[in-house]
Kinemage of the C-alpha trace (Angstrom):
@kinemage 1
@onewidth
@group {chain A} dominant
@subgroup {mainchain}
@vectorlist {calphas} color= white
{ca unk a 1} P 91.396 160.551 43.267
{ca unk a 2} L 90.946 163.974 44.696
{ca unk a 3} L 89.292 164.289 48.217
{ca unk a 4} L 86.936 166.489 46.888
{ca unk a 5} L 85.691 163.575 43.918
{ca unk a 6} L 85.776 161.139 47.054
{ca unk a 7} L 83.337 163.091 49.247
{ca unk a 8} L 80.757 163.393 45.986
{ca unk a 9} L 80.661 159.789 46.368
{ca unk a 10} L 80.162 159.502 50.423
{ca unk a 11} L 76.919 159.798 52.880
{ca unk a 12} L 75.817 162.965 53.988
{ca unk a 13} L 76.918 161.825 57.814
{ca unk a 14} L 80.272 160.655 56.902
{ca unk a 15} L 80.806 164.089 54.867
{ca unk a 16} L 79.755 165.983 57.737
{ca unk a 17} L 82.276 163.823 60.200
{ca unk a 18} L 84.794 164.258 57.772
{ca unk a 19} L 84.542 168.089 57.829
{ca unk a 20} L 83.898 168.521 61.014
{ca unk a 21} L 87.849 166.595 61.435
{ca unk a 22} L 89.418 169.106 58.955
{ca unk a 23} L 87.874 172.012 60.918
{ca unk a 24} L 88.834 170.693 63.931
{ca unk a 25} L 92.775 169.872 62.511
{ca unk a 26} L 93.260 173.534 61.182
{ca unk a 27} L 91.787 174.932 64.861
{ca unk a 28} L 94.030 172.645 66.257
{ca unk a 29} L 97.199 174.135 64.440
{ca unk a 30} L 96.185 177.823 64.776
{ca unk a 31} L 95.546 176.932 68.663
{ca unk a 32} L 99.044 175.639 68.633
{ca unk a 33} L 100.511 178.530 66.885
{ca unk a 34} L 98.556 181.038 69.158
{ca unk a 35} L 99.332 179.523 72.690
{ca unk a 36} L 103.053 179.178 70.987
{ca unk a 37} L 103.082 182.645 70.288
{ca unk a 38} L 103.965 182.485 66.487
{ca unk a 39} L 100.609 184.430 66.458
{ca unk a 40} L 98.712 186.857 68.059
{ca unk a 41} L 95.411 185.307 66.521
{ca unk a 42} L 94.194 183.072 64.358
{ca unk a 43} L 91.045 183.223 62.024
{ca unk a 44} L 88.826 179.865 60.867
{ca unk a 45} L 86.074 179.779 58.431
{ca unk a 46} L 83.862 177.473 59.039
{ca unk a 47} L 79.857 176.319 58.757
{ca unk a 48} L 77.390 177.468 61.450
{ca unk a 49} L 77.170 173.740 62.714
{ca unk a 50} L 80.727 173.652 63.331
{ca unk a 51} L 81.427 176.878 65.562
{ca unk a 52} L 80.831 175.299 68.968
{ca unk a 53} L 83.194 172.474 68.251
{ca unk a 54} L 85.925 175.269 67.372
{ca unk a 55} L 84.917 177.334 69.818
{ca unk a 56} L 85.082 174.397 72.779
{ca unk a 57} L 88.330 172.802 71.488
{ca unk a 58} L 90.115 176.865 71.783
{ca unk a 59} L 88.878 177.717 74.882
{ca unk a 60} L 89.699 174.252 76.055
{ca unk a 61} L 93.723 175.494 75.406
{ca unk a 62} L 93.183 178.790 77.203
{ca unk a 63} L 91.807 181.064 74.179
{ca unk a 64} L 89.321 182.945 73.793
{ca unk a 65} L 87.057 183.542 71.007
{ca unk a 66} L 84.800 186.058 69.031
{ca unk a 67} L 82.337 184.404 66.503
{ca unk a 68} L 81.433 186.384 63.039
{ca unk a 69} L 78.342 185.480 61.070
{ca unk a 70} L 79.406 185.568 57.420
{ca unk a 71} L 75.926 184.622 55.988
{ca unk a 72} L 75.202 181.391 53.831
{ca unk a 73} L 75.434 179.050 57.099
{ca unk a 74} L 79.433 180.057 57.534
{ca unk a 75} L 80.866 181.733 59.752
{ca unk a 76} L 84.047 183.080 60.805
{ca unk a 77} L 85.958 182.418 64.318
{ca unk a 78} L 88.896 184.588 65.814
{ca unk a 79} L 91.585 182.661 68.420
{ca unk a 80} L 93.567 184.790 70.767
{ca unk a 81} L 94.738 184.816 73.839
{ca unk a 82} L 95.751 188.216 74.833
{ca unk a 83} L 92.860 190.664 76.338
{ca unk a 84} L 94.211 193.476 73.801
{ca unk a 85} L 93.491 191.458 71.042
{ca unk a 86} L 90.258 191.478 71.379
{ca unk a 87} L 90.179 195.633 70.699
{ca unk a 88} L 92.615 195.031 67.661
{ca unk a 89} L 90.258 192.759 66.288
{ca unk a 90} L 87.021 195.577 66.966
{ca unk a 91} L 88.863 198.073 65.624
{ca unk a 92} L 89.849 195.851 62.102
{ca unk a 93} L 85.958 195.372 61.751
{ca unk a 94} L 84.775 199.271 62.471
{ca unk a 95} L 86.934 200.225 59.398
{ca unk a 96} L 84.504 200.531 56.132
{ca unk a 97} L 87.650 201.208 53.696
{ca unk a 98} L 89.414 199.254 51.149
{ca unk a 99} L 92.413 198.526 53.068
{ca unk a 100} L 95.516 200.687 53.503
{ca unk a 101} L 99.335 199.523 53.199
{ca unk a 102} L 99.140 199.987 56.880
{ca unk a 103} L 95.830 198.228 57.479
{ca unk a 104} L 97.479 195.384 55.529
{ca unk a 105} L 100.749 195.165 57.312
{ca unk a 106} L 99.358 195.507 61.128
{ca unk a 107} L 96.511 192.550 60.030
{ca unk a 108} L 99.856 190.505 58.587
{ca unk a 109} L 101.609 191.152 62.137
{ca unk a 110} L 98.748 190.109 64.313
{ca unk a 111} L 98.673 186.852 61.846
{ca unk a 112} L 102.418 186.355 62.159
{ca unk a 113} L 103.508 187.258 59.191
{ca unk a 114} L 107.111 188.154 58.694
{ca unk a 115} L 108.243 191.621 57.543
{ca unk a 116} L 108.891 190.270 54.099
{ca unk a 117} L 105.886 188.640 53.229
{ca unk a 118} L 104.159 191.702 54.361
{ca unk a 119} L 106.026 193.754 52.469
{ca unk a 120} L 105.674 191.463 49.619
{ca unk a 121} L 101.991 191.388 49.699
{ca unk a 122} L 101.767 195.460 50.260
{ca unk a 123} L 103.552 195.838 46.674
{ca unk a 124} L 102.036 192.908 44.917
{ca unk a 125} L 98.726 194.202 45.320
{ca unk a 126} L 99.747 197.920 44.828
{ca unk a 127} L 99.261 199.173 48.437
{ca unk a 128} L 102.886 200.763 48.595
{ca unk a 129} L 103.014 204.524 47.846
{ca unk a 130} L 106.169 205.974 46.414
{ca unk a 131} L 108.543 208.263 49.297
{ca unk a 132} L 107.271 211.525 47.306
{ca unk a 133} L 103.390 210.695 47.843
{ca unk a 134} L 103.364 210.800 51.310
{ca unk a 135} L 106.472 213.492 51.333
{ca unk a 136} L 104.162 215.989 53.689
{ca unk a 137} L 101.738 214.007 55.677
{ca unk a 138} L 100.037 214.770 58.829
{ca unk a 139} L 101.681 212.221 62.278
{ca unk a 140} L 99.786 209.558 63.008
{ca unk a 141} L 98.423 210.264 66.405
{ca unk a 142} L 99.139 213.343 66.259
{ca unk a 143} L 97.090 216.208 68.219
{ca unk a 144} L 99.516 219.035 66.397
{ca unk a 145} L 99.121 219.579 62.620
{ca unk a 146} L 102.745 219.775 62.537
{ca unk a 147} L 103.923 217.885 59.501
{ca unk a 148} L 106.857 215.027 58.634
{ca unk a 149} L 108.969 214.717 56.233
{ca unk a 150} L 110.491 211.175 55.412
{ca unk a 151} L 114.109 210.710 54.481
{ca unk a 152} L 116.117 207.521 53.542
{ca unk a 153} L 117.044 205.641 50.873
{ca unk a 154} L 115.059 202.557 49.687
{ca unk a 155} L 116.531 199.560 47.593
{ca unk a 156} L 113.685 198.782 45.363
């Protein structure tokens, strides 16, 4: 039987206790992975009830933590440990745009993701724009309006 059919069939308290332990379990891992360094940060959903748990067990292991409201009773909690973090994570939420190949791929690097999966990702969901789209494009950080032009040869 499914754990999901099993908790249909348990009391209210025991369903509670038992998510409260999942929650708890995956915090526990991303904490790991976080003070390990496989990750810059970590992200949990989780109900409303549940955030100071998270939030006590993380800063328990030396992290630090913001807390999102995502509506509906959830809520969402970042794990980091770095002080720069922290303005990565700020500047993720100011952005109001569907995301860019380059949104995706610095969000996948803060998560831990390797180069491939990223990459992976970018083109599976259609992110990746062809060498002669972006032939003339302004530098990133740039003050000039001096312009690039991109050379190589990509095995596709």
């Amino acid at each position: 039987m499914s754990v999901l059919c099993y908790l249909r069939y348990m009391a209210d308290s025991a369903q509670s206790d038992f998510a409260l332990g999942f929650v708890l379990g995956q915090a526990t891992a991303y904490i790991e992975q976080v003070n390990a360094g496989a990750k810059l940060a970590a992200q949990i959903g989780c109900a409303n009830a549940h955030v100071q748990d998270v939030t006590k067990a993380a800063e328990r292991d030396g992290c630090t933590t913001i807390v999102e409201d995502r509506g509906f009773g959830r809520a969402s909690v970042w794990i980091f440990r770095s002080p720069f973090v922290r303005e990565l994570i700020a500047g993720f939420n100011e952005k109001a745009h569907a995301p860019t190949a380059l949104d995706v791929w610095a969000m996948g690097k803060l998560f831990g993701y390797s180069d491939s999966a990223i990459e992976a990702y970018i083109q599976a969901h259609g992110l990746f724009r062809s060498a002669s789209d972006s032939e003339s494009s302004p530098r990133p950080c740039s003050d000039r309006s001096d312009l690039r032009t991109e050379q190589g040869h990509y095995a596709y």
